[in-house]
C-alpha positions as CSV (number, residue, x, y, z in Angstrom):
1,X,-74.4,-28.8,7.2
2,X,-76.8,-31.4,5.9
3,X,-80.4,-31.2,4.9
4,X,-83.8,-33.5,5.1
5,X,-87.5,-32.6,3.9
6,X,-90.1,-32.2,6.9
7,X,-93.7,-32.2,5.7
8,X,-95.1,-33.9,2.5
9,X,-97.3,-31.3,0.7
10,X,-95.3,-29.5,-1.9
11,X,-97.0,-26.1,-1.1
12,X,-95.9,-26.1,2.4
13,X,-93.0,-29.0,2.7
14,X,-89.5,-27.1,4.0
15,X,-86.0,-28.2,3.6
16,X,-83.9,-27.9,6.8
17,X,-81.1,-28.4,9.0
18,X,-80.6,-32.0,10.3
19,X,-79.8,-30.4,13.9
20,X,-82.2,-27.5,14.9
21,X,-81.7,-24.8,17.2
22,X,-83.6,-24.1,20.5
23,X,-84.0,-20.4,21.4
24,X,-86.4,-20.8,24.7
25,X,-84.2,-19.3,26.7
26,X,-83.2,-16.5,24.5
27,X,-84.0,-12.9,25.9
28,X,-84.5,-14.0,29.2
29,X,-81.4,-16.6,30.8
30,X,-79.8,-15.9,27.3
31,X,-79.2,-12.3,27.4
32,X,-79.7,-10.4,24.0
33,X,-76.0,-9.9,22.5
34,X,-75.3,-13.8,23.1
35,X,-78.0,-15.2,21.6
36,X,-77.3,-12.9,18.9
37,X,-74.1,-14.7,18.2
38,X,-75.3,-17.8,18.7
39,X,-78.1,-17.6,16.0
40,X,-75.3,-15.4,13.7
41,X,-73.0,-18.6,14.1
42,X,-75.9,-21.2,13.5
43,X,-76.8,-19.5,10.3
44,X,-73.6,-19.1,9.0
45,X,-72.7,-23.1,9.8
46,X,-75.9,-23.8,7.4
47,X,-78.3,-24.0,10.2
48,X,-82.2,-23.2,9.3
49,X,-84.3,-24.6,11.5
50,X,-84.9,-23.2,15.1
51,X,-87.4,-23.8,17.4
52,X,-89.2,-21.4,20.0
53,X,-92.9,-21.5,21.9
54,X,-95.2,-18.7,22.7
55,X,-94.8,-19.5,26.6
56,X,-91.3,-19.5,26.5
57,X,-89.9,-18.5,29.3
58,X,-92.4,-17.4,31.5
59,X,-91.3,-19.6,34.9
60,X,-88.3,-17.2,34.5
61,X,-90.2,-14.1,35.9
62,X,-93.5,-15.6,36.1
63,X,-95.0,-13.6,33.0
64,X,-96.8,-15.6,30.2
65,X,-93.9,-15.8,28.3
66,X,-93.0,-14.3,24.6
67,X,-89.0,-13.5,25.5
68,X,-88.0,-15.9,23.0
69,X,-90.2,-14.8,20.1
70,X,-89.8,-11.4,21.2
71,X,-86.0,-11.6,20.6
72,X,-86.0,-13.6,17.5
73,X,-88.2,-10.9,16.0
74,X,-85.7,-8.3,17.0
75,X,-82.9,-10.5,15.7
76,X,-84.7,-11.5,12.1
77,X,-85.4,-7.6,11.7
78,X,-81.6,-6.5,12.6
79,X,-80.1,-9.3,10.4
80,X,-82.4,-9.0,7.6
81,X,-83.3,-12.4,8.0
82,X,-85.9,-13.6,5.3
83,X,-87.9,-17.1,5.1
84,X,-84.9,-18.9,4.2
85,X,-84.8,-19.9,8.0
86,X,-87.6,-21.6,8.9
87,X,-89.1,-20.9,12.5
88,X,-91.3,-23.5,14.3
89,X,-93.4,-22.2,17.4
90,X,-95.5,-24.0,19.7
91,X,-99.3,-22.5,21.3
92,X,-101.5,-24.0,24.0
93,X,-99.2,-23.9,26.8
94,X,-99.2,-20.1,27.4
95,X,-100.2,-19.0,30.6
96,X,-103.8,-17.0,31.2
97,X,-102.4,-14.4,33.3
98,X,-99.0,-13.6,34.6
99,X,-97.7,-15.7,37.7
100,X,-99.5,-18.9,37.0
101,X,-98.6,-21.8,34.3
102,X,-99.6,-24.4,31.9
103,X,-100.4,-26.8,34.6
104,X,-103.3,-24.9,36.1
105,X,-103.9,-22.2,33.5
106,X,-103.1,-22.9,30.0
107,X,-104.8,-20.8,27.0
108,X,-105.6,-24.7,25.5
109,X,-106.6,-25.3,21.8
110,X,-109.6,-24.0,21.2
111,X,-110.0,-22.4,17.9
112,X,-110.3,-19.2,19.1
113,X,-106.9,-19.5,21.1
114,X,-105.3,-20.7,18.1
115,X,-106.5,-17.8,15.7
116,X,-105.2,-15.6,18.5
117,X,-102.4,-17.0,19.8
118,X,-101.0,-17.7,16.2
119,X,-101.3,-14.2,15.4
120,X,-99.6,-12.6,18.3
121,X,-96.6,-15.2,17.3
122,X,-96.5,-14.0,13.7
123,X,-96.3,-10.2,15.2
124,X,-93.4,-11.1,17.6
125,X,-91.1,-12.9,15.4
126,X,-92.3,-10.3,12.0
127,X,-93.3,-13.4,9.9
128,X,-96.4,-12.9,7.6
129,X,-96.4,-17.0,7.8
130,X,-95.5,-19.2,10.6
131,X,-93.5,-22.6,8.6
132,X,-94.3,-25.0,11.4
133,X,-96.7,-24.1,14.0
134,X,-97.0,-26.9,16.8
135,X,-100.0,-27.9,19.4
136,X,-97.8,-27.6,22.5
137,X,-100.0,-29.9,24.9
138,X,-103.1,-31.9,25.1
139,X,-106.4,-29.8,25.6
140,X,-108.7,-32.8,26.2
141,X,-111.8,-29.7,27.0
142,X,-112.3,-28.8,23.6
143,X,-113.4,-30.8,21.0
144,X,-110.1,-32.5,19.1
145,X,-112.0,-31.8,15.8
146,X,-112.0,-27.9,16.5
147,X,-108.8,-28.1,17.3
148,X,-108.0,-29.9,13.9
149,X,-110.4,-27.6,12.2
150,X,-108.5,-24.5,13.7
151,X,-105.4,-25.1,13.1
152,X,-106.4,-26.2,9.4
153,X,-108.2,-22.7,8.7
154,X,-105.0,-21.0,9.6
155,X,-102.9,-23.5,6.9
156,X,-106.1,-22.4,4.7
157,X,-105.3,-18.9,5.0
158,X,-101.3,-19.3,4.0
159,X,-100.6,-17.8,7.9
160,X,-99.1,-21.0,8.9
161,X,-97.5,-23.5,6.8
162,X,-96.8,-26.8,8.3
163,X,-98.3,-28.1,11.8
164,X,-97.1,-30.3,14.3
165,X,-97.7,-31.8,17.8
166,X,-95.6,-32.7,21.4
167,X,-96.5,-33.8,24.3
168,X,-99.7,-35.8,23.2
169,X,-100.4,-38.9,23.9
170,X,-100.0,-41.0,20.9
171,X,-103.6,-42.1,20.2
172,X,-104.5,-38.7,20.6
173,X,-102.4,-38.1,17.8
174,X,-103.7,-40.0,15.6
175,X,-107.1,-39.4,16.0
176,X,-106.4,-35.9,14.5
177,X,-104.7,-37.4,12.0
178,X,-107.9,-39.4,11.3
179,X,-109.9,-36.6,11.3
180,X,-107.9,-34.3,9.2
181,X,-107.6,-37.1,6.7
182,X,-111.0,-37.7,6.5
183,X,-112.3,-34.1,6.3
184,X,-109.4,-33.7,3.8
185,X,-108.0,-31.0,5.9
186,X,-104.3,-30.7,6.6
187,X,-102.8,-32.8,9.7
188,X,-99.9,-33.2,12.3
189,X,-96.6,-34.1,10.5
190,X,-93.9,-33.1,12.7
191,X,-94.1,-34.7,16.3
192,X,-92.2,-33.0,18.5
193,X,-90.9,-35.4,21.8
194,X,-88.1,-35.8,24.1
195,X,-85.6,-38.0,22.7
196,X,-82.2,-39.1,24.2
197,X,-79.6,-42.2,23.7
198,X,-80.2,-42.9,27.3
199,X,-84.3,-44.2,27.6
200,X,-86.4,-43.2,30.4
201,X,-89.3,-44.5,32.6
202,X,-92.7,-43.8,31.1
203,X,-94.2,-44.7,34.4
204,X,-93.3,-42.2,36.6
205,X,-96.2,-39.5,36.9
206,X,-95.5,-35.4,36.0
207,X,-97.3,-32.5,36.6
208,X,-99.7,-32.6,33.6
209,X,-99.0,-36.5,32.9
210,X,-100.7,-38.0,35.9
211,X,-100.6,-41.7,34.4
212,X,-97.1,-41.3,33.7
213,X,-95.1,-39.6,31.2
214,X,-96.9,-38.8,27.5
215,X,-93.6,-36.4,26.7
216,X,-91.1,-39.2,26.0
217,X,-90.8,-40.5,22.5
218,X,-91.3,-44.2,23.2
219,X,-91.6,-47.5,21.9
220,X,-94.9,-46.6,20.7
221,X,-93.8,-43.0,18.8
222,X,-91.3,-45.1,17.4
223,X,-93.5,-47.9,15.7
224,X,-95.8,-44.7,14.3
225,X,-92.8,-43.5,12.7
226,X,-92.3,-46.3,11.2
227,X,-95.6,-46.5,10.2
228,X,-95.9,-43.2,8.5
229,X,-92.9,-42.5,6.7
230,X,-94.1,-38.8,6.0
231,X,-93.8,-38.0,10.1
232,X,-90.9,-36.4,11.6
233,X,-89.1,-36.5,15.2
234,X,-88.2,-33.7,15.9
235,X,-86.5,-34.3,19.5
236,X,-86.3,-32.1,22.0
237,X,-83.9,-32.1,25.5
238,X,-81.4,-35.1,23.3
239,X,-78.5,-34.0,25.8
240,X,-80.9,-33.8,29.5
241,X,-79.7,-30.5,30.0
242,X,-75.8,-30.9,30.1
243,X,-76.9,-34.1,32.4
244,X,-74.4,-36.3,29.9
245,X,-71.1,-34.4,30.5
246,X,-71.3,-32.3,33.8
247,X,-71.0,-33.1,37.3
248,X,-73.2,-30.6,38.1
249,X,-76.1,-31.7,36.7
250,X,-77.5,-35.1,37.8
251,X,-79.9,-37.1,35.4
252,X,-83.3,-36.9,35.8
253,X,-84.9,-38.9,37.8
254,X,-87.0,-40.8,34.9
255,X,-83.2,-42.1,34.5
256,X,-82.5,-43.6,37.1
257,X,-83.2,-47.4,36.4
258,X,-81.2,-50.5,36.0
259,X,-80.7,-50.2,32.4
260,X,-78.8,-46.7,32.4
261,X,-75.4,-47.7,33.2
262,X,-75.4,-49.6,30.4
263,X,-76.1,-47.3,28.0
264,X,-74.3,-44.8,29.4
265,X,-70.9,-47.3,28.9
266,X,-71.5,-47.8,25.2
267,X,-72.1,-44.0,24.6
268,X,-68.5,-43.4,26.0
269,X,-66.9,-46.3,25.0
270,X,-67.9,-45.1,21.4
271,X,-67.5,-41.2,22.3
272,X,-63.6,-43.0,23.3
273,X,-63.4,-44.6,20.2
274,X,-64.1,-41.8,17.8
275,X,-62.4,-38.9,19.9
276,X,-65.7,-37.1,20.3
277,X,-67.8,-35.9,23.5
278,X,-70.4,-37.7,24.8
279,X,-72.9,-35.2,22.9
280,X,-71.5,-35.2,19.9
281,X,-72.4,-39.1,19.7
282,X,-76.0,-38.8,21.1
283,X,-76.6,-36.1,18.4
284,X,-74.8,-38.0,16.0
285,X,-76.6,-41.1,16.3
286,X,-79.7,-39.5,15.8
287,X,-78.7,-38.0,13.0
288,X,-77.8,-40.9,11.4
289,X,-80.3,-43.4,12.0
290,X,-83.0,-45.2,10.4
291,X,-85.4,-42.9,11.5
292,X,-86.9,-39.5,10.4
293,X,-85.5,-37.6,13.7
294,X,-83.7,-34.0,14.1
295,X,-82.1,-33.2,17.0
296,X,-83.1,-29.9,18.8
297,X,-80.5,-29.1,20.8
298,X,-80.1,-25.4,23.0
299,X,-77.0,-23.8,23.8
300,X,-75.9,-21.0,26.2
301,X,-72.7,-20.0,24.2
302,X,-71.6,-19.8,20.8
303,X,-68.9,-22.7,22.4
304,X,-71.6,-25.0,23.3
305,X,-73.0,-24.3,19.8
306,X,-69.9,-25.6,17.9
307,X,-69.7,-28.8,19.8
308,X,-73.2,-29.5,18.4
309,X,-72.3,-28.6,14.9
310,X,-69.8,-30.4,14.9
311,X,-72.0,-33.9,15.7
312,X,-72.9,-33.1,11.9
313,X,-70.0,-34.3,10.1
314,X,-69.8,-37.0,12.9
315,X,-69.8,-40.1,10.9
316,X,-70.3,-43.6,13.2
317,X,-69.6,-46.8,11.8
318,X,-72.2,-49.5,11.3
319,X,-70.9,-51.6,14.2
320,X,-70.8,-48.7,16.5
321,X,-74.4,-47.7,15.5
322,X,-75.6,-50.8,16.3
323,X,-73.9,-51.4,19.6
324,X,-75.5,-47.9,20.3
325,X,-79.2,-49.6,19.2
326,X,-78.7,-52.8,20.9
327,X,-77.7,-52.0,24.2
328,X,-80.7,-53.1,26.8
């Protein structure tokens, strides 16, 4: 396994795997004794960084979620599990009340939700601190300095450690920034986006993004990272769901442009080259790459698992790296 730093304050700054693990479907699609061995496998490959959400997964039986930190709990308890794996979990996008959603009926950001929600999250997964705690989505009713000042009592406290933000539309996230800064409160420094070799449409409007798509790390995300070295990508949904390598699953639809089929070639021509799958190239090239970005990638088997690990040690040669960047 490899390593890279997220966060910039030495107090609360964490060392972790370059490929993270995402448990939101664990306890529910997931069943309990096999996302057991997948997080037994992950940890014993070097893995320490996975990645869960208090909502998750409540479209699966239309609670308000909490399967996933329910069953991480369970698993940290049984396995003795201390803070040498860091847990990131996301709040704001829980549910109100069983059987409706985030789109209509989100708990939001106020600081009150945050206090709460935070500390229902620290009793599920049996953490007295939370090392990366996430604003899941925008809450553009409450005042975006409560929401900075919420989440910064909580850091205050030493109940959460590092924060971070997805699914925010940029300028958004930087005026937190700008007001943690200037208040000399702690900020947003892991950015949490979806993030694939193949690029999307940012135009095409989604249930909570009715200007088009604010969930995409785009051209835009990318310049801020450059900007601020002390950010991190963490991004989510880099393989589209098995979209890369299975029949069965068709690309999304934000996909479907002229400019896929040529990314798509390079990936394989370069998947060819090195004797590697399709994923293992995506993964790898974000691995690699100029940028500050970890790949968070799921998996339904302790199979899929090892494919993933396996991008790790991946190594892509300059000219294969930049045929992957340069392709239009």
């Amino acid at each position: 396994m490899k390593y890279r730093t997220i966060g910039t304050d030495p107090k609360t700054r964490r060392e972790v795997s370059v490929l993270a693990l995402g448990a939101m479907l664990f306890g529910s699609v997931t069943d309990e004794k096999t996302s057991f061995a997948i997080l037994d496998r992950y940890v014993e490959a070097g893995g320490t960084f996975i990645d869960t959400s208090d909502n998750y997964a409540f479209w699966i039986d239309g609670s308000q979620g909490g399967q996933s930190e329910k069953l991480l709990g369970r698993w940290r308890r049984s396995r003795g599990v201390g803070d040498e794996i860091v847990i990131a979990t996301k709040l704001g996008a829980r549910p109100l009340a069983p059987g409706t959603s985030y789109v209509d009926n989100a708990e939001g950001l106020s600081a009150k939700v945050i206090r709460e929600s935070a500390e229902r999250s620290r009793e599920l997964l049996g953490v007295d601190r939370i090392d990366l705690l996430y604003a899941h989505i925008e809450d553009r009713a409450v005042p975006l300095g409560e929401t900075v000042e919420g989440f910064a009592e909580l850091v205050a406290e030493g109940t959460v450690g590092l924060l971070g933000v997805s699914n925010h539309a940029i300028w958004r996230v930087e005026r937190a920034r700008a007001l943690a800064a200037a208040a000399g409160l702690p900020g947003y420094e892991v950015l949490q986006y979806q993030h694939s070799h193949l690029r999307p449409r940012f135009d095409v409007p989604e249930s909570i993004f009715e200007d088009g798509s604010l969930g995409h790390a785009g051209a835009e995300l990318m310049t801020y990272l450059r900007a601020e070295p002390g950010l991190t990508l963490v991004a989510y949904s880099p393989l589209l769901g098995g979209a890369y390598v299975r029949e069965d699953r068709p690309l999304p639809r934000d996909y479907d442009h002229p400019g896929t089929p040529a990314r798509l070639a390079v990936l394989r021509e370069v998947a060819k080259e090195t004797g590697a799958s399709v994923n293992q190239v995506v993964l790898s090239w974000q691995i690699g790459g100029r940028l500050p970005i970890i790949p968070l990638a799921g998996a339904s088997s302790v199979a899929q698992l090892e494919e993933n690990l396996a991008a790790v040690d991946l190594e892509l040669t300059q000219d294969q790296r930049a045929r992957l960047d340069a392709v239009n």
